[in-house]
N, C-alpha and C positions, 0 to 999 in steps of 0.2 A: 851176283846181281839180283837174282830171284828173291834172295835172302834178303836183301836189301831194302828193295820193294816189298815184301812181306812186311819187314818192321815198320817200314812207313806207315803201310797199309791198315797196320793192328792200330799203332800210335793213333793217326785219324781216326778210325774206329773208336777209340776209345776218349778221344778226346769227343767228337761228334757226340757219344752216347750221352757223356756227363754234361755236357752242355746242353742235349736235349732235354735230359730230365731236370736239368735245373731250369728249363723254361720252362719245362711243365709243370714242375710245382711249384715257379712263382705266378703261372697264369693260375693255375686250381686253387693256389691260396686266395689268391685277389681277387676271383671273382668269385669262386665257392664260397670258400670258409670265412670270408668277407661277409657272404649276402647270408651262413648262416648263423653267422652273432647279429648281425642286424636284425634278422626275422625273431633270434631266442629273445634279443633285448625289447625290440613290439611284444612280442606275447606277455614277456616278464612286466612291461608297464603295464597292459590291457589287464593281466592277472591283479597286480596291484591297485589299480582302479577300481577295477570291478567288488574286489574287498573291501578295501578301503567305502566304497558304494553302501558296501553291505552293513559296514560297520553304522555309517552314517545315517541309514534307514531304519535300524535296529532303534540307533538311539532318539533317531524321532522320535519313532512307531511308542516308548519307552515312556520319553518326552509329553506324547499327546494322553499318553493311559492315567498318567501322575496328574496332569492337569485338568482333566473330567474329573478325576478324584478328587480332590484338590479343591472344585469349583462347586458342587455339590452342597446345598446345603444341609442335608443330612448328614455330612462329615464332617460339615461348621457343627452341626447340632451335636454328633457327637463326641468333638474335641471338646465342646464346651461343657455339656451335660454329662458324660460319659455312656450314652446311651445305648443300651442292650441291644435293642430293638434292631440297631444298624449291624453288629456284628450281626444277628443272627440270619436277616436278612441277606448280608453279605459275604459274612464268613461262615456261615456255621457248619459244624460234624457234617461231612458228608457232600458240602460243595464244592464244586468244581472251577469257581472263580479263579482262584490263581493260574489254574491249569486253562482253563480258556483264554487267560487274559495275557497266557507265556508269561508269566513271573515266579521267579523262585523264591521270593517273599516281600510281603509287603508290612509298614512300619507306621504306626503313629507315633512321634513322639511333641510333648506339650511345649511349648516354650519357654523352660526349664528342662531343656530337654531328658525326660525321664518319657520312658515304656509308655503309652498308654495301649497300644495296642500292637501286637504282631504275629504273622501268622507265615509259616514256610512251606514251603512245595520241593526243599531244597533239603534233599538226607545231608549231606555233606555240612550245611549253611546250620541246619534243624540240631546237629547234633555239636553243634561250636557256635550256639546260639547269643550266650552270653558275651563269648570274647568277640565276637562279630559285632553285636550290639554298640558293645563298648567301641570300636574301630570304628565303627562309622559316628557315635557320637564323637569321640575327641575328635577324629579327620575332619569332620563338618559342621560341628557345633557351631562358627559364626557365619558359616553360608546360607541365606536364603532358598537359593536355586539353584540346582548342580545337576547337571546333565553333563556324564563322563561313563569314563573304564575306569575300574578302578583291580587295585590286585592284591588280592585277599589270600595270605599263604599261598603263592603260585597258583592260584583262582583267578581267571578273568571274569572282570561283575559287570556289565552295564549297571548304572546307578544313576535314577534320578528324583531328586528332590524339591521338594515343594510346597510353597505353604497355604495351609488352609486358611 
């Protein structure tokens, strides 16, 4: 009879145990591991937002430097004249326009689109100069204005264009 009562007693036991741990881990899934995909999914948006943010401001900020440029009539002067005076002013040996203005280069070209002017701050850009050139003429040739990314042999560019 002892024995008897023993096997019950184990059986219950062991029946109690699995059923308590199976409530415990469908209450700790449901409300844990529940509340911590909800929290990684917020943060994962809040991160994306915030990037995405970033990107948006980049290409203002990008946006607003192209169109001072752009608006300038010394740049009217010298897209038309081809005038010394304004690289030197602007670009020349030694200054640090690009690099103040965060550009890795800046480009005139005529409406014909050919070269008139261009200057890099970009080693990478500087030494693939031509085929670069060339990409963004055939990409943009009948665009006026373009404010984008753009992906340059697995290079991301902010790129914005403008006309004088």
């Amino acid at each position: 009879m002892i024995l008897k009562n023993f096997r019950l007693n184990i059986t219950f036991f062991i029946i109690s145990y699995i059923l308590l741990c199976g409530i415990i881990f469908f209450v700790s899934f449901k409300f844990f591991l529940n509340d911590f995909v909800l929290l990684e999914n917020k943060q994962n948006q809040t991160n994306i937002h915030t990037f995405l943010n970033s990107i948006n401001k980049n290409i203002e900020s990008l946006r607003n430097t192209t169109n001072d440029y752009s608006k300038w009539d010394d740049s009217y002067e010298f897209m038309k004249n081809n005038n010394p005076e304004y690289i030197y002013e602007n670009f020349r040996e030694g200054s640090q326009t690009l690099s103040e203005l965060n550009l890795s280069a800046i480009l005139y070209l005529t409406l014909e689109n050919t070269i008139q002017f261009s200057e890099y701050n970009n080693n990478y850009l500087k030494s693939n100069q031509k085929d670069f050139e060339n990409y963004l003429i055939n990409k943009f040739k009948n665009e006026n204005v373009v404010n984008t990314i753009i992906n340059y042999n697995s290079n991301f560019i902010y790129l914005s264009k403008n006309e004088v």
